[in-house]
N, C-alpha and C positions, 0 to 999 in steps of 0.2 A: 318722421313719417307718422301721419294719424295713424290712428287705432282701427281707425273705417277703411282708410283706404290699404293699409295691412291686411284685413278681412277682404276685403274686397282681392286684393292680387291674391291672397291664397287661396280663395273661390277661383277664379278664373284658371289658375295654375292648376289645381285639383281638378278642372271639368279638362282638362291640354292632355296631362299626363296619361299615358299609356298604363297599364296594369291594374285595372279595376279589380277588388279583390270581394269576396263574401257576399256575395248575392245571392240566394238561392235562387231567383229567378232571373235568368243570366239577361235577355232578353228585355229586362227592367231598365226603365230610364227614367229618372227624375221629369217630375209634370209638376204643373203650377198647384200649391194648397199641399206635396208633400211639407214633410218635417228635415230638416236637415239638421246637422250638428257639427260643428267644427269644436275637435280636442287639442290639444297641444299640452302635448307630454316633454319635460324640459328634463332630459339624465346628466348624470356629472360625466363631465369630458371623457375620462380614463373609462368608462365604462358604455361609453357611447354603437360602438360596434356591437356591442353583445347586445346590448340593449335594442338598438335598434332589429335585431334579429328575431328576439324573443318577442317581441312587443309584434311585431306585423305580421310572424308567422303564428304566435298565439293568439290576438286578437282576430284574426282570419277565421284560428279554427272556431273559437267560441262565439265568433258570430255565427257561424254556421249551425255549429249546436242549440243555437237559439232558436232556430226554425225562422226566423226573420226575414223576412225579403226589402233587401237595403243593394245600393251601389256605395260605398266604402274607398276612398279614395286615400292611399299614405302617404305623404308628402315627408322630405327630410329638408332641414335647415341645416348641413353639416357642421357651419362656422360656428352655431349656436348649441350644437349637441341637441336639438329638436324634432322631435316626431310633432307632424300635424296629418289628424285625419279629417277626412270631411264625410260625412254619412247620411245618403240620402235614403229617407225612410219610405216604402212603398207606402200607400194608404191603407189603414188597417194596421199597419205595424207602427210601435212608438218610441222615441228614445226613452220611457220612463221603463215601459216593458223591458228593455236592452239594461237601464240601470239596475233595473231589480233581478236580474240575472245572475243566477249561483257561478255561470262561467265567468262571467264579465269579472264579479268578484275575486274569483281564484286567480284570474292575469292581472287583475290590480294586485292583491299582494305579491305573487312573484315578482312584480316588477318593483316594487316600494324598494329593495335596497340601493336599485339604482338612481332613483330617481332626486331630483335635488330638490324639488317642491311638485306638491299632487298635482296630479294631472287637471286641465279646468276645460269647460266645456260652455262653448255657446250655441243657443237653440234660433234659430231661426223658419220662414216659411218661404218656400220658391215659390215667387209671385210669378218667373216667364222666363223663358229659357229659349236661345238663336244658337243658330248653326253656318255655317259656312259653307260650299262644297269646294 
């Protein structure tokens, strides 16, 4: 499977999924010209459970701590031992702001023992966004 069309289903899957997490403006929904970012955190198998816990329930709160208005979307790849987020940045808010964050920081090292290679992140722009009813 390409690399794009990888990206592509985990976009589509992340907007499906139920449980939107860390937004402080709840009522926020991705528009054409935000910033988005898809992470993908890869932990060692035996430590995948816990990992996966600590990882979505602390990146939740230090998003929030950031003052940040984003939709945050956690995606798991079980077979792979993978966390994938997707995170749509309101306007005015930025993924570099989010980078340079003392919290962001502190959930990166607690998570480094689990992890089997750093976490990597691609920066993208929502061009349009359909809906269904």
């Amino acid at each position: 499977m390409s690399s794009k069309f990888s990206i592509l289903t985990l976009v589509i899957a992340g907007l499906i999924i139920i449980g939107a997490l860390a937004c402080n403006d709840s009522s926020y929904q991705p528009d054409a010209g935000d910033e988005v970012v898809i992470y993908r955190a890869k932990y060692k198998p035996a430590d995948f459970e816990e990992a996966k816990k600590i990882h979505v329930e602390g990146f939740g709160e230090a998003m929030n701590a950031s003052g940040q208005d984003r939709r945050t979307y956690f995606l798991e790849d079980e077979a792979n031992s993978e966390i994938i987020a997707i995170s749509f940045f309101k306007k005015g808010h930025t993924a570099e702001d989010w980078h340079d964050h003392e919290e962001r920081d502190k959930m990166l090292k607690k998570l480094e023992p689990f992890l089997r290679k750093p976490i990597t992140h691609e920066e993208l722009i929502v061009i349009d966004d359909h809906s269904t009813e």
